[in-house]
C-alpha positions in Angstrom: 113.4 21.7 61.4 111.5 24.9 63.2 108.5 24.2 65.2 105.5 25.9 65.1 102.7 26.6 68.3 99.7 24.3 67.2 96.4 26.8 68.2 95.8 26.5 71.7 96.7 23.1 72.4 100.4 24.8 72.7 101.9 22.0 70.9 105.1 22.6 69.6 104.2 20.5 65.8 107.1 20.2 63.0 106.0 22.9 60.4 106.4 20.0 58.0 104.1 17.3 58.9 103.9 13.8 57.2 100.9 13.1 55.4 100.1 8.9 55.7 97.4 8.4 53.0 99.6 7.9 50.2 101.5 4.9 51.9 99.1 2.2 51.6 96.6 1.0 49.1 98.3 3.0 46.3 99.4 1.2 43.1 103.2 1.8 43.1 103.8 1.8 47.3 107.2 -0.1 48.2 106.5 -0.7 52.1 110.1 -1.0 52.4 110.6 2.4 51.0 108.1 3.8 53.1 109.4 2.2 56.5 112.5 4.6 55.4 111.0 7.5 54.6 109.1 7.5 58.0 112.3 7.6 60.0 113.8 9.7 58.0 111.4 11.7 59.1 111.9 11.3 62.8 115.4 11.5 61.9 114.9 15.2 60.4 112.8 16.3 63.4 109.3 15.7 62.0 107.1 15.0 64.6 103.8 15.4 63.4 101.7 12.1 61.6 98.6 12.6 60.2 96.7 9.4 59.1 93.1 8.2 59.5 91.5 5.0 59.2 90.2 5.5 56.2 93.6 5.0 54.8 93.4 1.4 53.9 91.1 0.3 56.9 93.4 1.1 59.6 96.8 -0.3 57.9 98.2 3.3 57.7 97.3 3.6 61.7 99.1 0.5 62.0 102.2 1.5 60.3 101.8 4.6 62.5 101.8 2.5 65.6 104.8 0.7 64.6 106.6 4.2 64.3 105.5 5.3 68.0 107.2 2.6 68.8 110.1 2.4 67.2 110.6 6.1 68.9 108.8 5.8 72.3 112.0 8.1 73.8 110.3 11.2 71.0 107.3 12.8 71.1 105.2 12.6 68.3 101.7 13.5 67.6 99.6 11.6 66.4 96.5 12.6 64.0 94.0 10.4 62.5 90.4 10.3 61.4 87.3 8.7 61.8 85.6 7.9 58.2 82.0 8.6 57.2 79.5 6.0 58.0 78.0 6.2 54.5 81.5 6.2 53.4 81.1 9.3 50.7 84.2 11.2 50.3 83.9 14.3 50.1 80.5 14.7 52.0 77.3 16.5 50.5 74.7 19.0 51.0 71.4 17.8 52.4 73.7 14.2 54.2 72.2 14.0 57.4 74.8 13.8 60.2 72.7 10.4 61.6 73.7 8.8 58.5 77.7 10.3 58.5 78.8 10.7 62.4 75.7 9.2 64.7 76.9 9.2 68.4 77.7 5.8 68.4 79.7 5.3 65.8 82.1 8.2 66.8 82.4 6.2 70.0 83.2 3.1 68.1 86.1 4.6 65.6 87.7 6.1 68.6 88.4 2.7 69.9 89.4 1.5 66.9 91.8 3.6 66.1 93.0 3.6 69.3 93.4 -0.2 69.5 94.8 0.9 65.8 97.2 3.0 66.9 98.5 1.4 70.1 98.2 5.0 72.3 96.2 4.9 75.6 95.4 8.3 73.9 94.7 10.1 70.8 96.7 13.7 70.3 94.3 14.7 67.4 90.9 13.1 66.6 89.2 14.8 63.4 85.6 14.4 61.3 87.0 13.2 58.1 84.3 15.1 56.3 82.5 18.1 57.2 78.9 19.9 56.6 78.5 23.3 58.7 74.9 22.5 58.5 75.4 19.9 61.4 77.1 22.5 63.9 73.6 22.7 65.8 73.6 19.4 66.6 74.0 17.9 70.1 75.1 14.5 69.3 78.4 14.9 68.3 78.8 17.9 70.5 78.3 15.9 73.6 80.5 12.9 72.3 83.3 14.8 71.7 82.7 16.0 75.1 82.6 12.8 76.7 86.0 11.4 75.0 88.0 14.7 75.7 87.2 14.2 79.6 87.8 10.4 79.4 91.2 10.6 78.2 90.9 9.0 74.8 91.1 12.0 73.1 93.0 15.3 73.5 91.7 17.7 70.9 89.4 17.9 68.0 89.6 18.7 64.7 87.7 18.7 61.1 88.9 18.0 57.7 87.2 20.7 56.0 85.7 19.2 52.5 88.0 20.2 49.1 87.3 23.9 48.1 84.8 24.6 51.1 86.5 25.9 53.1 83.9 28.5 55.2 81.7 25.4 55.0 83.0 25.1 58.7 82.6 28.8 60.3 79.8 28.0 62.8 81.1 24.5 63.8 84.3 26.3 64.5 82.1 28.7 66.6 80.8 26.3 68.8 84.4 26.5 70.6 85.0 22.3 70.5 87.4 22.3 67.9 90.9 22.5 68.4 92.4 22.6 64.2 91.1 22.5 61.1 93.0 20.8 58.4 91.9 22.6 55.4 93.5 22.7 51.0 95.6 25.5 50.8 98.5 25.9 48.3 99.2 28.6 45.9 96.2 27.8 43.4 94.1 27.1 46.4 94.1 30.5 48.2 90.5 31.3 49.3 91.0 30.0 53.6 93.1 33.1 53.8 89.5 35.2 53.3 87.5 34.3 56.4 88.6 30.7 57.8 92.4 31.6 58.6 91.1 35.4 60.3 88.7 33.0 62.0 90.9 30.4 63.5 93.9 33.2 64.5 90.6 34.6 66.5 90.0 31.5 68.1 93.6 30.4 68.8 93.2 27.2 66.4 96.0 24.8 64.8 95.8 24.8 61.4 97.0 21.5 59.2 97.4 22.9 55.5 96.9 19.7 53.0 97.2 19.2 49.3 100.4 21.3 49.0 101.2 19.9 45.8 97.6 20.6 44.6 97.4 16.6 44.1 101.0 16.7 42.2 100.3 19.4 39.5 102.3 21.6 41.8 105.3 19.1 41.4 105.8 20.5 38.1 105.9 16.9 36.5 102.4 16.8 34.9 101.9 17.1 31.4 98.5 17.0 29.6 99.3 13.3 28.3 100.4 12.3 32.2 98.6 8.8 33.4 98.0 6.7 35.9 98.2 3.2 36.4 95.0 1.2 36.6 93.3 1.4 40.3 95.1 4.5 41.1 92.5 7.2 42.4 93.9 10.1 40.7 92.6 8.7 37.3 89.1 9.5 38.8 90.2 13.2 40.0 92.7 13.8 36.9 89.6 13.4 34.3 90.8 15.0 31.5 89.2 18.8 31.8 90.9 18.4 35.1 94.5 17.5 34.0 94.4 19.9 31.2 93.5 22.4 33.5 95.7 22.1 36.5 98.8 21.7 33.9 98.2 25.1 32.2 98.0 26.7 35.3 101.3 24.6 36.9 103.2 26.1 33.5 102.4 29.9 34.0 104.2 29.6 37.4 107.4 28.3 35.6 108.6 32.0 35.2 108.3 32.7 38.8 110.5 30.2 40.6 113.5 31.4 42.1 116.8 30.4 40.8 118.3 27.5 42.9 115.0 26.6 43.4 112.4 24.2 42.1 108.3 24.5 41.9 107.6 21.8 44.8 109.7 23.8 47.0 108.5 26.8 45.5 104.7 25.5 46.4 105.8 24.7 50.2 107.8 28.0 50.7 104.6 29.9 49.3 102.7 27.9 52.2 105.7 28.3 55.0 105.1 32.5 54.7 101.8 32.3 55.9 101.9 32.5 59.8 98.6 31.7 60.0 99.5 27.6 58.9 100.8 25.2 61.8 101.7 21.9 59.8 102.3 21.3 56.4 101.1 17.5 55.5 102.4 16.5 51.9 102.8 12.7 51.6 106.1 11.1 51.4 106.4 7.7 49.9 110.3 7.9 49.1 113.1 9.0 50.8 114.2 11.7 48.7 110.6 13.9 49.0 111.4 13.8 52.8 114.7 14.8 52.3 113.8 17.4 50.1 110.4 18.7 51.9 112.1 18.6 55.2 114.7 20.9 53.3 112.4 23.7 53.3 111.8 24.3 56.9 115.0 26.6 57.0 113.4 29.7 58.3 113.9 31.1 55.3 110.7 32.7 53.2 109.6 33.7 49.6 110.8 37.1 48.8 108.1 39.7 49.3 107.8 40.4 45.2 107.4 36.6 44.3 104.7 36.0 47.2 102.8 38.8 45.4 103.2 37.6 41.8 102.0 33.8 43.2 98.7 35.4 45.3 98.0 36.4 41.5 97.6 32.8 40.7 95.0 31.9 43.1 92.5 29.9 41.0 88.8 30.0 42.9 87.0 26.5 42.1 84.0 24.9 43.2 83.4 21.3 43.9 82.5 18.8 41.1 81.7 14.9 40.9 85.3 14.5 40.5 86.5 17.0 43.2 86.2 14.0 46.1 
């Protein structure tokens, strides 16, 4: 595993990260198979968890707790989230941050997820949902503040809403955020024009999510794929979606290396862009640790296919089904 410096927290962070949402509240979890995938993890030298209590209502902090403990003689870093108060995913234009993140309420999920996650201290504490239009604000300005200097919380971070991603340039101007965890993957390619510059300026750790582009970047999908009943993606794979994201997985066929397959194509592409801290995909089973861990080798995209894959950037803007 190679470490990479997380902004100016000077964290050390696993350049593959392990993203918790997947591991509860999804149709076709096994939390047996998850319990090994986890330290598996540890075991590969991951030591970066990103969760949030929105994640089945604090069970995936609690399965992160369990981990901390299981390894108290290893450092990892713990990441989580505090959820809107209207509870909208992703949030919109015109929400008022009284009605998402009122002063209070931070206060309130802090502890929560602190009593959550077991830890005297959070390492990373981020908005789940962002608007740029609240960056002028005081309230959470001064919360933040406050929870920094008490102890419960040692940086700050957003979650920057799917396919926004300068909807977060002033906020990150304000100089109290410490990462941004932002889509980026070979489709999605637009942080690279002004949040990445942005965040090298300001010495920020940046968590790249939604590597797989939601599994179409797996290669697996076809344009008859489904989902079992309950399962979100049925929701975000409506069907001008999965016909969509399909095509555009299939014209990347030609480019992957040989020995190689697209998934590890899609985190390599992600891997050659200094500019990305942590990777986050989520792991379930044992084997997509195995295999994602794989890729932190040191060892890059050839210059030629990096070029032929910026060619597939595909520029999209948020929909009802974009959450």
């Amino acid at each position: 595993m190679n470490y990479r410096r997380f902004g100016r927290t000077n964290w050390q962070v696993s350049e593959i990260g392990h993203g918790m949402w997947g591991l509860v509240g999804w149709t076709d979890t096994d939390p047996a198979g998850v319990q090994k995938a986890l330290d598996k993890s540890v075991e590969l030298g991951c030591n970066f968890f990103d969760t949030a209590w929105g994640y089945g209502e604090g069970k995936s902090e609690n399965i992160l707790r369990d981990l901390l403990k299981k390894h108290p003689n290893k450092k990892l870093y713990a990441a989580s989230k505090i959820p809107p108060k209207n509870r909208q995913w992703p949030s919109r234009r015109g929400f008022k941050i009284e009605d998402v993140f009122p002063d209070d309420y931070i206060f309130e999920y802090v502890d929560k997820s602190l009593q959550n996650l077991g830890v005297e201290q959070i390492d990373l504490m981020q908005f789940h949902v962002w608007e740029d239009d609240w960056s002028d604000h005081d309230g959470w300005k001064e919360a933040i503040q406050k929870l920094k200097q008490s102890g419960k919380v040692a940086a700050w971070g957003i979650s920057i809403n799917r396919w926004e991603p300068a909807n977060s340039l002033q906020t990150l101007k304000t100089g109290l955020i410490d990462s941004v965890q932002v889509i980026y993957n070979i489709f999605d390619q637009n942080p690279v024009d002004e949040l990445f510059p942005l965040c090298k300026e300001l010495d920020l750790g940046v968590i790249a999510r939604v590597p797989f582009d939601e599994g179409t970047l797996t290669g697996t999908f076809t344009k008859e794929t489904t989902f079992p009943k309950g399962d979100w993606r049925n929701t975000y794979f409506v069907p001008e979606n999965l016909s969509s994201s399909v095509e555009h997985a299939d014209a990347l066929r030609p480019l992957i290396p040989p020995h190689m397959n697209m998934p590890e194509m899609a985190l390599r592409f992600i891997l050659s862009n200094d500019h990305v801290s942590t990777i986050i995909p989520g792991m379930r089973q044992l084997k997509h640790v195995e295999s994602n861990m794989a890729c932190s080798d040191g060892i890059g995209l050839k210059y030629d296919t990096l070029v032929e894959l910026e060619k597939h950037r595909w520029d999209r803007e948020p929909t009802e089904w974009s959450q």
